[in-house]
ZADRENZA-881458 format. One record per residue (C-alpha): residue number from 0; residue in one letter; x, z, y. Coordinates in steps of 0.1 Angstrom, whole numbers, always signed. Layout:
BEGIN
pos:code:px:pz:py
NUM:A:X:Z:Y .
...
***
This chain:
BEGIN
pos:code:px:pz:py
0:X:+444:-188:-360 .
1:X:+479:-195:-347 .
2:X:+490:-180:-311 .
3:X:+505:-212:-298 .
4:X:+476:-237:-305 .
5:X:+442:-237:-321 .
6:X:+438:-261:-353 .
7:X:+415:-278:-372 .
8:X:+402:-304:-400 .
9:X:+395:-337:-391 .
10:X:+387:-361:-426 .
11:X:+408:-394:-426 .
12:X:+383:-416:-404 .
13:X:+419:-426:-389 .
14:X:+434:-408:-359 .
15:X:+403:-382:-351 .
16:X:+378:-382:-378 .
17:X:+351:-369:-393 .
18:X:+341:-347:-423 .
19:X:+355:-311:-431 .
20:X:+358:-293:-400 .
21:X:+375:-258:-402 .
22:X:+353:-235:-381 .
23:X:+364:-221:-346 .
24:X:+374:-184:-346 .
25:X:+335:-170:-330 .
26:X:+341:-154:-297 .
27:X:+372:-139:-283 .
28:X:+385:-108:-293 .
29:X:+365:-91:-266 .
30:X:+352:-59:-279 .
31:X:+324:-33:-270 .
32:X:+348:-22:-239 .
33:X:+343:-46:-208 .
34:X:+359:-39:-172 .
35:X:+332:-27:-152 .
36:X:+327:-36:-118 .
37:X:+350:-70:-114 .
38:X:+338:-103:-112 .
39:X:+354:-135:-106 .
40:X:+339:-174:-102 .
41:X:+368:-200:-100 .
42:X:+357:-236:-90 .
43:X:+383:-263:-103 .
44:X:+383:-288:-82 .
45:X:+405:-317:-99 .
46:X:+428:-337:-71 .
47:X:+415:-322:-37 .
48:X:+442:-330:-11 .
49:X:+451:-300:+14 .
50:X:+453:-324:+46 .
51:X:+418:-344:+36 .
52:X:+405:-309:+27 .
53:X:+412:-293:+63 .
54:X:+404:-326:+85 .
55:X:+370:-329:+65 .
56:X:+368:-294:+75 .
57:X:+375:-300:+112 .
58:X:+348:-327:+113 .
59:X:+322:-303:+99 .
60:X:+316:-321:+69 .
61:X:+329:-293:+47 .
62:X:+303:-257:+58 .
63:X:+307:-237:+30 .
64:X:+349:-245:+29 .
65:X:+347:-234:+64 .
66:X:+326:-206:+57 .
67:X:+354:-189:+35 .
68:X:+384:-197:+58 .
69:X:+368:-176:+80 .
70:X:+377:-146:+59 .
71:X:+408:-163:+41 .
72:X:+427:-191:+56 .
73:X:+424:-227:+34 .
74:X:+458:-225:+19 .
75:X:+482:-251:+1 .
76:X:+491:-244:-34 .
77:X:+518:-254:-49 .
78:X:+517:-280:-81 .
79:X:+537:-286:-109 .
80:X:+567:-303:-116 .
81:X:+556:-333:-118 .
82:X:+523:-328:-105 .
83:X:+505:-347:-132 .
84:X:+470:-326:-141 .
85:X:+480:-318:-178 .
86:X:+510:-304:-163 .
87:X:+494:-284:-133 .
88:X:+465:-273:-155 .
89:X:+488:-259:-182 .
90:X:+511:-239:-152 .
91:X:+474:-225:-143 .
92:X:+464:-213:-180 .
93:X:+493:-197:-188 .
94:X:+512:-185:-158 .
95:X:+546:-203:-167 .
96:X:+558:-240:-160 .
97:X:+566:-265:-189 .
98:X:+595:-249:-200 .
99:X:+572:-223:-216 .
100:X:+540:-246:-224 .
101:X:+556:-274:-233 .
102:X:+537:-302:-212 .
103:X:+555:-323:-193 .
104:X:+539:-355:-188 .
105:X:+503:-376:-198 .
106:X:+530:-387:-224 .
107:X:+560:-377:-243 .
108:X:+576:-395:-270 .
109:X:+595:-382:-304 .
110:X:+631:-391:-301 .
111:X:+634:-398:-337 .
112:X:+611:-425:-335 .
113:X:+614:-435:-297 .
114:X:+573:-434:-300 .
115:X:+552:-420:-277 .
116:X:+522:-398:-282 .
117:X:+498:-381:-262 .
118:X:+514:-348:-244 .
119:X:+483:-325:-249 .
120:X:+474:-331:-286 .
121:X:+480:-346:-319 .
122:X:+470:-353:-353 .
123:X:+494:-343:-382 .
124:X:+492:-355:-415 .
125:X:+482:-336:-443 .
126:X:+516:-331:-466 .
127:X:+496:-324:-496 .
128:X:+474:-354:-495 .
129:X:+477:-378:-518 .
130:X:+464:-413:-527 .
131:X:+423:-415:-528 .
132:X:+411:-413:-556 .
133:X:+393:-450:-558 .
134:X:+355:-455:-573 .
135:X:+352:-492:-576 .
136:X:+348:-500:-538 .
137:X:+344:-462:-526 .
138:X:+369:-436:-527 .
139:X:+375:-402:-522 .
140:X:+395:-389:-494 .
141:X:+426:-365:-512 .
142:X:+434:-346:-478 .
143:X:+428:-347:-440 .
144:X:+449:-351:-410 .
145:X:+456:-316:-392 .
146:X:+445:-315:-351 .
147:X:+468:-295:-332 .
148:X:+469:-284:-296 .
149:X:+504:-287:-278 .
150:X:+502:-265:-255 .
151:X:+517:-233:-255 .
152:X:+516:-201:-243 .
153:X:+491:-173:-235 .
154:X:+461:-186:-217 .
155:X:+445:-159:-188 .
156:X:+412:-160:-203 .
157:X:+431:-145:-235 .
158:X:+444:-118:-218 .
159:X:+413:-109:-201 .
160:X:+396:-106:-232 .
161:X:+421:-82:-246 .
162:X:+414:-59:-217 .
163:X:+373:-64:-223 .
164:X:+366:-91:-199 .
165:X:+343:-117:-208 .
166:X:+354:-150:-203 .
167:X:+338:-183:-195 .
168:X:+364:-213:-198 .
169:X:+340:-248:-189 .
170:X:+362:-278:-195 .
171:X:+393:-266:-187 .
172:X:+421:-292:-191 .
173:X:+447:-294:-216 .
174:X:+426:-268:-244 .
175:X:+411:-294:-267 .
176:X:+408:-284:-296 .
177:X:+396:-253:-281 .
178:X:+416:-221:-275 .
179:X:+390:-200:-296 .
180:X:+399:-174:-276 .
181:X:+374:-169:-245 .
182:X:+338:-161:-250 .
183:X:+322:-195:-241 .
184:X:+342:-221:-240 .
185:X:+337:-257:-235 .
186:X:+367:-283:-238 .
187:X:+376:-311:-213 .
188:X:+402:-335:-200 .
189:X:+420:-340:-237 .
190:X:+387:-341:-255 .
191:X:+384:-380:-271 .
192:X:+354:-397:-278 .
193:X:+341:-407:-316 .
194:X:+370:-431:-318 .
195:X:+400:-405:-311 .
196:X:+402:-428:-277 .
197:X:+401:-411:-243 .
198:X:+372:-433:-236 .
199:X:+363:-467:-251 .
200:X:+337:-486:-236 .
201:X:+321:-519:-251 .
202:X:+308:-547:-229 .
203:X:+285:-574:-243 .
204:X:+281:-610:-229 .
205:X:+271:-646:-236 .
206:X:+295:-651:-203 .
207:X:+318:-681:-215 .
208:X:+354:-677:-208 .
209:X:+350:-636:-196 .
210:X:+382:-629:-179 .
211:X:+390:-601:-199 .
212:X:+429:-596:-188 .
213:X:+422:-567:-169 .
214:X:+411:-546:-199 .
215:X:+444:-537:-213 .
216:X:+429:-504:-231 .
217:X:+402:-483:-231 .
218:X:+373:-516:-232 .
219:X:+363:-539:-257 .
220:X:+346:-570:-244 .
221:X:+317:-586:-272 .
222:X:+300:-621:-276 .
223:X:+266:-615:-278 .
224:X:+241:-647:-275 .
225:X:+202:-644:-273 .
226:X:+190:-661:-298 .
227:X:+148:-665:-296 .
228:X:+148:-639:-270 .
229:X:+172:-613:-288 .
230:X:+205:-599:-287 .
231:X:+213:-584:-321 .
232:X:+251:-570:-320 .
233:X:+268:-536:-335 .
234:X:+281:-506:-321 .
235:X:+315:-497:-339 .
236:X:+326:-459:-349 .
237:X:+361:-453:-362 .
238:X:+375:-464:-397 .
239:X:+353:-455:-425 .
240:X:+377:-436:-450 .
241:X:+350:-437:-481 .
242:X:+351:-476:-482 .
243:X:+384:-493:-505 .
244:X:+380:-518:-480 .
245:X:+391:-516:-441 .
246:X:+356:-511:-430 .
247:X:+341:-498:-395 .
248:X:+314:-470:-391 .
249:X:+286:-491:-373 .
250:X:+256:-488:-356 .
251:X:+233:-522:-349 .
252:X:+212:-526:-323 .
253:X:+192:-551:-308 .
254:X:+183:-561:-271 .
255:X:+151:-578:-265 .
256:X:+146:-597:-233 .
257:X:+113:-600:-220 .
258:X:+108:-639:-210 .
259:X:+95:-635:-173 .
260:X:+105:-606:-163 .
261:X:+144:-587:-157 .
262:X:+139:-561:-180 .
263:X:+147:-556:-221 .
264:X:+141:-531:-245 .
265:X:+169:-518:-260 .
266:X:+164:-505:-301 .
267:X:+189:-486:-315 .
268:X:+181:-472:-347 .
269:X:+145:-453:-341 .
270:X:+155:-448:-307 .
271:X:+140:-479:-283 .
272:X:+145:-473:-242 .
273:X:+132:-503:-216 .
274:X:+156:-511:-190 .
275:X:+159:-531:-157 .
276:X:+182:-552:-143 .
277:X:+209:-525:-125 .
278:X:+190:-496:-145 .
279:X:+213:-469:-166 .
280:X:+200:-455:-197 .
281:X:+200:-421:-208 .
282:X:+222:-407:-237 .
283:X:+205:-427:-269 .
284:X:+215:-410:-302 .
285:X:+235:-435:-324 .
286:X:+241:-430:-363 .
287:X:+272:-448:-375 .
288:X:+264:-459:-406 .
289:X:+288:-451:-430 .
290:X:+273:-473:-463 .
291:X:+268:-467:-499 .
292:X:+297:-451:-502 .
293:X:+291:-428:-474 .
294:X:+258:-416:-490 .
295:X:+275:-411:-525 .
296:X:+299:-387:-502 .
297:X:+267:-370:-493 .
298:X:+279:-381:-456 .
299:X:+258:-413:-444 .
300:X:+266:-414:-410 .
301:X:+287:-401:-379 .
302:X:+263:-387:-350 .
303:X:+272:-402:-317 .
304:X:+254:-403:-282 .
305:X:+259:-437:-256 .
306:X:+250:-447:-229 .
307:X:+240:-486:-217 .
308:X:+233:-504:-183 .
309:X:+219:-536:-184 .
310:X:+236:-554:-161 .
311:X:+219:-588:-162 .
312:X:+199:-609:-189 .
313:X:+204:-643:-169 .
314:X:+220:-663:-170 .
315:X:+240:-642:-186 .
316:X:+233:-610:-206 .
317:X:+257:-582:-197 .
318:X:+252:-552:-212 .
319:X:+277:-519:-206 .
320:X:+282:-494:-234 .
321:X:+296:-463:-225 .
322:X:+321:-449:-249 .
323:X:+305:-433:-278 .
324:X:+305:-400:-274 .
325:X:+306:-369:-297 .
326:X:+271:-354:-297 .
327:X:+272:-317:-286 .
328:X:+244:-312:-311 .
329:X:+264:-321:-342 .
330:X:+296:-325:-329 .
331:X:+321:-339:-361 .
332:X:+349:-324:-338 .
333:X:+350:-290:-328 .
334:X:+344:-290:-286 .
335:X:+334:-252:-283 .
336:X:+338:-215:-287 .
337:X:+314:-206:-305 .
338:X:+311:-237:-319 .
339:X:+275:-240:-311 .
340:X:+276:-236:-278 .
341:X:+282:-270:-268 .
342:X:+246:-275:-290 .
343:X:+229:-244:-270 .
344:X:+239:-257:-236 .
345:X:+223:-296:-249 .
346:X:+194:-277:-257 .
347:X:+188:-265:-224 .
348:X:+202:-290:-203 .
349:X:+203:-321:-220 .
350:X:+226:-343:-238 .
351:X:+265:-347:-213 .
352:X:+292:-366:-216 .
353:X:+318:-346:-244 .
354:X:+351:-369:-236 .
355:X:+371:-350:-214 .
356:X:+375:-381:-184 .
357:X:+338:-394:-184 .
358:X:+341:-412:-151 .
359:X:+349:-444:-171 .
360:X:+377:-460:-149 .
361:X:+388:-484:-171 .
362:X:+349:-505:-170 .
363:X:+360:-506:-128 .
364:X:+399:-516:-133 .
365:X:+382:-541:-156 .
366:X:+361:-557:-139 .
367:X:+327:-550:-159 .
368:X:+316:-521:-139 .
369:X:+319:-526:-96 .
370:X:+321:-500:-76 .
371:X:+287:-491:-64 .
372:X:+279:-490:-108 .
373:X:+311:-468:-109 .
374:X:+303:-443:-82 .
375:X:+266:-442:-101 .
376:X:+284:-432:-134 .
377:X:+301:-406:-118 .
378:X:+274:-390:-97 .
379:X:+251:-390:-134 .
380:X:+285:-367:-150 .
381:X:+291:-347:-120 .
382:X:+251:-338:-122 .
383:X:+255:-333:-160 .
384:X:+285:-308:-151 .
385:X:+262:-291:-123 .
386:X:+231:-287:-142 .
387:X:+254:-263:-169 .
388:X:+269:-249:-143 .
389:X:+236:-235:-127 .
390:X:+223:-229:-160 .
391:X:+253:-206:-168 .
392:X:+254:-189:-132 .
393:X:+217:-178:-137 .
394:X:+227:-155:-171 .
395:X:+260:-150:-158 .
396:X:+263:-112:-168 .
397:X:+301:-108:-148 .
398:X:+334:-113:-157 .
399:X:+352:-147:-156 .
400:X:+341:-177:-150 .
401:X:+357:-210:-149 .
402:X:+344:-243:-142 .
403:X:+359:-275:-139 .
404:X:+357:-307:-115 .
405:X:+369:-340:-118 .
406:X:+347:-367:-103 .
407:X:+367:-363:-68 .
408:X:+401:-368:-85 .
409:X:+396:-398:-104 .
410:X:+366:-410:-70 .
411:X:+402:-415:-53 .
412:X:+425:-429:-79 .
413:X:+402:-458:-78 .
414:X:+389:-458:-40 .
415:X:+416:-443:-18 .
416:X:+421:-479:-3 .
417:X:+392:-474:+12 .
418:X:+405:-448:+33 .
419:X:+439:-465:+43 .
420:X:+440:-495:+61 .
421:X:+476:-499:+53 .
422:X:+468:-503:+18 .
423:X:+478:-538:-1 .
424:X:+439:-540:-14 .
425:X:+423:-528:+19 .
426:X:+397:-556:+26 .
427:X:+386:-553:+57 .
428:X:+349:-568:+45 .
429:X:+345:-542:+12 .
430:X:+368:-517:+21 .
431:X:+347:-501:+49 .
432:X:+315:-503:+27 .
433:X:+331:-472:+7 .
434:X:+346:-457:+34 .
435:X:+322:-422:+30 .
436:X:+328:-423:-14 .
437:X:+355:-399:-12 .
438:X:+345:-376:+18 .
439:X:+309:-375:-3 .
440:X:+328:-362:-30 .
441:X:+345:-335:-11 .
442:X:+311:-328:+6 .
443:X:+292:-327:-28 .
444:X:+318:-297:-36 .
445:X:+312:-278:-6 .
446:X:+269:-282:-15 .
447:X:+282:-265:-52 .
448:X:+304:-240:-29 .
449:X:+271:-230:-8 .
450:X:+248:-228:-41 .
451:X:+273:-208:-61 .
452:X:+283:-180:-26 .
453:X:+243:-181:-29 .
454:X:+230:-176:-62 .
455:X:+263:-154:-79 .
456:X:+264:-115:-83 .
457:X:+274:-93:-48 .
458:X:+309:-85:-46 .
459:X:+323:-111:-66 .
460:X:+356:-131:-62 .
461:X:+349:-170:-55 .
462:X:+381:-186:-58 .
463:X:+382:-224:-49 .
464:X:+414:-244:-61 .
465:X:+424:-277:-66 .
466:X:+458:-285:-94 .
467:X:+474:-309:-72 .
468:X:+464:-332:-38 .
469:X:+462:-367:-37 .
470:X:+474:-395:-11 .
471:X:+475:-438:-8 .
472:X:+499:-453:-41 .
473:X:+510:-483:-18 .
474:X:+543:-489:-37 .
475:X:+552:-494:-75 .
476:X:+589:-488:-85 .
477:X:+599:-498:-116 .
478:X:+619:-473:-130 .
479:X:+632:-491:-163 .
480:X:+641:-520:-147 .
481:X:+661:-500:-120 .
482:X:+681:-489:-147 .
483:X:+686:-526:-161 .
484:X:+696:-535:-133 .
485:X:+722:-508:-122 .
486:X:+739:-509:-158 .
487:X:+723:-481:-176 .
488:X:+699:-500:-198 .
489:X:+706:-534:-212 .
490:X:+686:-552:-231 .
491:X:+691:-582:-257 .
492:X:+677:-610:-241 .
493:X:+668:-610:-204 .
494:X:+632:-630:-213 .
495:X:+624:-614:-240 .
496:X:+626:-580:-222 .
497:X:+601:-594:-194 .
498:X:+573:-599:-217 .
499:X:+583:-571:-246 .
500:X:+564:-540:-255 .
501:X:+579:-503:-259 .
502:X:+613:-514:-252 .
503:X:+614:-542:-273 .
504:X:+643:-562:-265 .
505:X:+667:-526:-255 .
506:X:+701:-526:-270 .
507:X:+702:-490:-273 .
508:X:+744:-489:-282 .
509:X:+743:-499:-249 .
510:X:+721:-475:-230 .
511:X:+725:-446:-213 .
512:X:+690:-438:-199 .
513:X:+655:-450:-203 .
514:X:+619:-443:-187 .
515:X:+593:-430:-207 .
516:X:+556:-415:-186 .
517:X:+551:-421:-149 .
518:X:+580:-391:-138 .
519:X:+602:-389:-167 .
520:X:+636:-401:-174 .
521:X:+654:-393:-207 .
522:X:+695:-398:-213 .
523:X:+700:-417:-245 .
524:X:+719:-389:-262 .
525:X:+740:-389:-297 .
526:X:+723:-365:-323 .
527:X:+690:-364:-306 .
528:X:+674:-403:-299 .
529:X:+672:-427:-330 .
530:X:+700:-448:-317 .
531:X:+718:-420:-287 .
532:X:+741:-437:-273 .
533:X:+759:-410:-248 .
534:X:+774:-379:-259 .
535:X:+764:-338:-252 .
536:X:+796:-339:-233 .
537:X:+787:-368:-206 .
538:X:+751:-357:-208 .
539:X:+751:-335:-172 .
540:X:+774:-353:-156 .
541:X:+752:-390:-162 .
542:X:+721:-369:-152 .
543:X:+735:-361:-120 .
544:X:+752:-395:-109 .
545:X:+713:-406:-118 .
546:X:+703:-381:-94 .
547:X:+724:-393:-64 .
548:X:+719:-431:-71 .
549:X:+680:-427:-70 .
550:X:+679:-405:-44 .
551:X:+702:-430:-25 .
552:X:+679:-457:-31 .
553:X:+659:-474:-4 .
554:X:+625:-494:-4 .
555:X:+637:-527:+11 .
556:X:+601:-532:+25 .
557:X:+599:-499:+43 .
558:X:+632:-492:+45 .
559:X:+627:-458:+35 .
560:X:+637:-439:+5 .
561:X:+618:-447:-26 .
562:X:+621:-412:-41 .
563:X:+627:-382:-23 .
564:X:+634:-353:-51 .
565:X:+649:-357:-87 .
566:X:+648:-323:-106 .
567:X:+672:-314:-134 .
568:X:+656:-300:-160 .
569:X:+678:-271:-169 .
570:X:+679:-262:-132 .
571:X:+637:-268:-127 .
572:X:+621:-250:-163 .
573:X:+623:-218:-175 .
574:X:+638:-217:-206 .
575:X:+606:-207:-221 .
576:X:+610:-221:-261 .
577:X:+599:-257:-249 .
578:X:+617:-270:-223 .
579:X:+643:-288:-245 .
580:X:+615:-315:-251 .
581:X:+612:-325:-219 .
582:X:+624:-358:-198 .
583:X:+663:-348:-188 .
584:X:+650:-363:-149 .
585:X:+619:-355:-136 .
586:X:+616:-383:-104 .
587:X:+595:-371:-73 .
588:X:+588:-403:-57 .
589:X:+586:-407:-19 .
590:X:+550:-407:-6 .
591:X:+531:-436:-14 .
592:X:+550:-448:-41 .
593:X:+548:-441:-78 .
594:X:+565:-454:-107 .
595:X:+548:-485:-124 .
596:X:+520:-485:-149 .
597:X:+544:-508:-171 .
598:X:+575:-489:-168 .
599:X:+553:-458:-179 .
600:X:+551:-475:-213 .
601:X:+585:-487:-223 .
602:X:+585:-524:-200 .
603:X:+600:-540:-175 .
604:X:+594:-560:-142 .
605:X:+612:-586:-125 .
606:X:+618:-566:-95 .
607:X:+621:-530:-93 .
608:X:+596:-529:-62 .
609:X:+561:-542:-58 .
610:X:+529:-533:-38 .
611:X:+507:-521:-57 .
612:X:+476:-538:-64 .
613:X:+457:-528:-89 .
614:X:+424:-513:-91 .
615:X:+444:-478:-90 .
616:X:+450:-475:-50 .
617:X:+455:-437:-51 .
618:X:+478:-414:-69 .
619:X:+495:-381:-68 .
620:X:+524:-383:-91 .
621:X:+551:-383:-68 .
622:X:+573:-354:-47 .
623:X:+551:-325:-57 .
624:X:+555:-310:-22 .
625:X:+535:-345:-7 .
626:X:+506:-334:-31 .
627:X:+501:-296:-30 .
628:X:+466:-284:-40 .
629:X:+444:-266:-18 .
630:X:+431:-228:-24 .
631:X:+406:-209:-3 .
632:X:+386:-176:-17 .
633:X:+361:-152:-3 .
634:X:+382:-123:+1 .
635:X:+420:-121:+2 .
636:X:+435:-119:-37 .
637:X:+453:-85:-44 .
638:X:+484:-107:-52 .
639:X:+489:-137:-31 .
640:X:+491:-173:-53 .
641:X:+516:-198:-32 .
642:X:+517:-219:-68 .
643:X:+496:-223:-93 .
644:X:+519:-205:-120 .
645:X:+513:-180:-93 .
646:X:+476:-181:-95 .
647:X:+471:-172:-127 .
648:X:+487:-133:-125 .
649:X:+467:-131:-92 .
650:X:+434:-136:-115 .
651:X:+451:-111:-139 .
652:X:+461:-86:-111 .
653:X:+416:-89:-93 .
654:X:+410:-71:-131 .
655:X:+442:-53:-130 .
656:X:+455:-67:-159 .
657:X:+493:-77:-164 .
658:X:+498:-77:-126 .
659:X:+532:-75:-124 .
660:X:+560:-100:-130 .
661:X:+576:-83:-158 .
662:X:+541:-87:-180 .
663:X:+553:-123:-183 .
***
C-alpha cells in the first residue's frame, strides 16, 4: 500500500466501476502493544459557526455545550486557507496545510488540459489495458481504471496506531478510498454513489412541461405515465462495460397506484414496499442488471440500495429516487477498513446512506424535494449516523474515536436565509416557518454531546470541533468576469463567452489570469498551462498587482469591500511537496459574499456583482477569519489547538505521541 494515498481496482463500468476490487490492507498496523490508560472521543461537527454556537448557548438551547465550557471555555478554531471542508478536514488529518496534503479546493484542474477534476480523488487509467477483447455483442474488459486518493500526508489515526492506539476513523472527510490504516474505518464526504457521482437522484413524473432548469447536476428528471393503473419505469446503474454496445446497468420497477386511495405499492425486483402520499421508504435493495453478457462474466448484476418518497399519484405521479447507493453489504467499491466492516455495522444497524453528502441538496435547489421533505431526509441520515454511533460507543474498548457530522453544515447552506432578514430570498411568509431548522440542528448535537459525556468510559477526553463556521452568502462576485473586465482575461467573442462552458470563448494568448473553484485564481503561465501566456519572470509581480486591485475593489451596493484578504501562495503554504499545484491567489471574500457558482466552473456573468439568489443562502468560503470553527473539550488539551493544523498534534500530544513541533 502506498504512504501517500490508498488504491484500488475499480473494472471499466466508466468513471467508478465495478468488478475486481483489490482488497484493503485489514486493520492498521496496531500491534499487541496498546497505550494504556488514554482515551479520546472527537465529535466532528461539519460547519458549526463560533458566534451561532455561543448565542445558542446563551439562550440555553445548547446544555451539554454549556456544560463543557464550564471546565474549558468554547473556543474559535482557526480554518484553512480557504476554508472549504476538503481543505479544513485535510489540515485536521495530517497536521499540515495544503502545501503538504495537496488539497486546495472542491476542484483543481490539470494545466495541461485546462480540465478540472475533483480535488479529493481520481480514477487513472490502466496503461496496460488494451482493447476488449469482443465476443459477438459481449466483451471482455482488458484492464481497469486505477482509484487513487489525493491527499497526502500522514493521517493522526496512523500515527496512533504506530504507537498501539486503536483507532476509530467514522466518515472522516477527504479519505475515500479509505486510508487502510486505522482499525475501523468508515469513509465519507468523497465517497460517490453507484454512478461515480457525489449523489444522483432520479425524479419521476407524468408532470407536462416539468421545469427542470434548476437541476444543472446531480438530478435526472423521468417521464413516467400510468398506464391502467401502473407506472413501469427503470432505475439506471453506470455504463455496463461487458456489452459491445453503449448500454446502462438497469434495474425496472413498477409503481402500482391503488384507484381510491393515495397510496401505491412500489415492486422492485422481489422487493415490494406500500407507500403513502408524503411517506419515505426504507433502503430497497436494487440489482442492476447487467444482461447476458453480464452472466457469461459470471457478474449479473451491480448491488445497490435506494431510497423513494412518493410524492403524489394525482394528478400527477411524482416519485423521488434517492441516489443509488453502494450497499455496505456488498459494496463493489471499497468504503471500509476492514473491508467488512461497513457490512457488520448494516448488520446491526441497518442499511445507511454510503455517499459521503447524503443530505441530497440538489432534489431542494431543484425544486423536486421542498424543504420540510429536505429537512426529513436529513433528520433519517443524521439518525442512520447516530444509531452507529451508539452502537460503536457501547463496545468501545478505548483509544480513539472519531465521528463525523454533517447534517448542520449543509441544514445552513440551504436554510440560512431563514435566519437573516437581510437576505435577497428572506420571505417574510416562509422564511419564519424555518426559523428553528438550524438552531434544531445545533441542539440535536448538544442531545449526542449529553448521550456520548453519559454513556463513554470515565476519564476520557471528549473533544467537540467544528472545520470551519458558517454565515449569510448575500453577494455573488464574479471572479472571471472581473478579470474580463479589468484586462486580464479576454475572450473571443463577447456573446459567445456569456453563454460558454469551461472557458469556451477565452483567447488564452491574451490572458494573464483565470478563475478556476470558488477561492482560486491561477496566472496563465508559459511552460505550465496548455496555452501560458505570461512568463516565470512577470509571474510575482502580476500576482501581486492582482492582490492590490481586488483588495481595492468595492461592492457598489454596499459600498464595502468585496474581498478582504488575498493570500499568496508561496507566502500562505508550506512548501510541503504539494503546494506548487495549487491556485497562485487564494481570494478571502468579505463576509457575505462568495464567488459565483458559474465563475467556479470556467463562466462568465454580465456583471461582476449580483445578490445571490439561489437555493444556496449560506456559505462559508470566504475570509477564513469571518468563519473560524468552534472547539470546546471536557478538560483542557495538554497542547492548546488555536487551528485546526494545530489540533491534530494536540490529539497526538493527550497519547504522548509526536507532541512536539519538530515530529512534523
Amino acid at each position: 500500500m502506498r504512504r501517500d494515498g490508498h488504491r484500488f481496482r475499480a473494472a471499466a463500468l466508466g468513471v467508478l466501476a465495478i468488478a475486481a476490487v483489490l482488497p484493503l490492507a485489514g486493520c492498521g498496523g496496531a500491534g499487541e502493544a496498546r497505550a494504556p490508560g488514554r482515551n479520546v472521543i472527537i465529535l466532528g461537527f461539519d460547519g458549526l459557526d463560533y458566534d451561532l454556537t455561543a448565542k445558542l448557548m446563551a439562550e440555553g438551547r445548547l446544555p451539554n455545550f454549556s456544560r463543557l465550557a464550564e471546565s474549558t471555555p468554547l473556543q474559535k478554531l482557526g480554518t484553512s486557507v480557504p476554508p472549504q471542508s476538503p481543505v479544513a478536514w485535510s489540515n485536521f488529518i495530517t497536521g499540515t496545510d495544503a502545501g503538504g496534503h495537496g488539497i486546495f479546493d472542491f476542484v483543481h484542474r490539470d494545466p495541461g488540459t485546462m480540465l478540472p477534476f475533483l480535488s479529493t480523488s481520481r480514477v487513472i487509467a490502466d496503461p496496460d489495458a488494451g482493447e476488449p477483447i469482443a465476443l459477438g455483442k459481449c466483451q471482455i474488459p482488458t484492464g481497469a481504471g486505477e482509484m487513487e486518493l489525493l491527499r497526502h500526508g500522514t493521517p493522526f489515526w496512523e500515527k496512533l496506531e504506530r504507537a498501539g492506539v486503536e483507532t476509530t476513523v467514522m466518515r472522516m472527510p477527504a479519505n475515500f478510498p479509505p486510508s487502510g490504516s486505522a482499525t475501523r474505518e468508515l469513509s465519507g464526504m468523497g465517497t460517490p454513489d453507484i454512478l461515480g457521482t457525489y449523489g444522483t437522484f432520479t425524479y419521476y413524473t407524468s408532470e407536462l412541461f416539468f421545469d427542470d432548469s434548476k437541476i444543472t447536476g446531480g438530478g435526472e428528471v423521468v417521464e413516467a405515465w400510468p398506464e391502467e393503473g401502473v407506472v413501469a419505469s427503470e432505475l439506471l446503474g453506470p455504463d455496463n462495460p461487458f456489452t459491445r454496445e453503449k448500454t446502462k446497468a438497469k434495474a425496472p420497477f413498477q409503481v402500482h397506484l391503488d384507484p381510491d386511495e393515495p397510496v401505491a405499492k412500489l415492486v422492485v425486483g422481489d422487493e415490494e414496499r406500500i407507500l403513502e402520499v408524503g411517506e419515505w421508504s426504507d433502503w430497497v435493495p436494487v440489482s442492476l442488471d447487467l444482461g447476458l453478457c453480464g452472466k457469461l462474466m459470471m457478474t449479473p448484476s451491480i448491488p445497490a440500495n435506494a431510497r423513494f418518497y412518493l410524492k403524489s399519484v394525482a394528478p400527477e405521479f411524482q416519485l423521488y429516487v434517492s441516489p443509488l447507493n453502494l450497499d455496505p453489504r456488498n459494496p463493489v467499491m471499497p468504503i471500509s477498513t476492514p473491508e467488512d466492516f461497513a457490512g457488520e455495522l448494516a448488520e446491526v444497524t441497518g442499511p445507511f446512506y454510503t455517499q459521503g453528502m447524503p443530505e441530497d441538496t440538489k432534489a431542494l435547489e431543484g425544486g423536486v424535494l421542498d424543504r420540510t421533505q429536505f429537512l426529513a431526509q436529513v433528520s433519517s441520515a443524521y439518525e442512520e449516523e447516530a444509531a452507529q454511533y451508539r452502537h460503536l460507543l457501547a463496545g468501545w474498548k478505548g483509544g480513539l474515536l472519531f465521528l463525523y457530522f454533517g447534517a448542520a453544515d449543509l441544514t445552513q447552506h440551504t436554510l440560512m436565509d431563514t435566519l437573516d432578514p437581510g437576505h435577497p430570498r428572506w420571505d417574510p411568509e416562509v422564511s419564519p416557518k424555518f426559523a428553528d431548522a438550524i438552531p434544531n440542528a445545533y441542539a440535536r448535537f448538544d442531545a449526542f454531546l449529553g448521550y456520548t459525556l453519559g454513556h463513554m468510559p470515565k476519564d476520557t477526553l471528549v473533544v467537540v470541533m467544528s472545520d470551519h463556521g458558517f454565515t449569510s452568502w448575500r453577494r455573488a462576485f464574479g471572479l472571471n468576469t472581473w478579470l474580463w473586465q479589468n484586462g486580464y482575461l479576454n475572450v473571443t467573442d463577447p456573446q459567445a463567452a456569456l453563454s460558454s462552458k469551461l472557458f469556451g470563448a477565452v483567447d488564452w494568448s491574451a490572458t494573464r489570469a483565470y478563475g478556476l473553484g470558488i477561492n482560486g485564481l491561477y496566472v496563465n503561465l508559459q511552460g505550465r498551462e496548455k496555452n501560458g501566456a505570461v512568463p516565470e519572470s512577470e509571474r510575482l509581480s502580476l500576482m501581486r498587482e492582482l492582490k492590490a486591485k481586488l483588495l481595492a475593489t468595492i461592492d457598489p451596493k454596499t459600498g464595502q469591500p468585496a474581498i478582504t484578504q488575498v493570500f499568496l501562495r508561496e507566502e500562505t503554504y508550506s512548501d510541503g511537496g504539494y503546494r506548487d499545484i495549487g491556485p497562485d491567489l487564494v481570494i478571502g471574500y468579505a463576509k457575505g459574499t462568495r464567488g459565483s457558482s458559474a465563475s467556479a466552473l470556467g463562466e462568465f456573468e454580465p456583471e461582476v456583482f449580483a445578490d445571490n439568489v439561489d437555493e444556496w443562502p449560506g456559505d462559508h468560503l470566504m475570509d477564513p477569519d469571518a468563519v473560524p470553527g468552534i472547539l470546546l473539550t471536557n478538560r483542557p488539551l495538554v497542547r492548546p489547538a488555536p487551528t485546526l493544523s494545530e489540533l491534530h498534534w494536540s490529539i497526538l500530544a493527550e497519547f504522548g505521541v509526536e507532541s512536539g513541533a519538530a515530529a512534523k
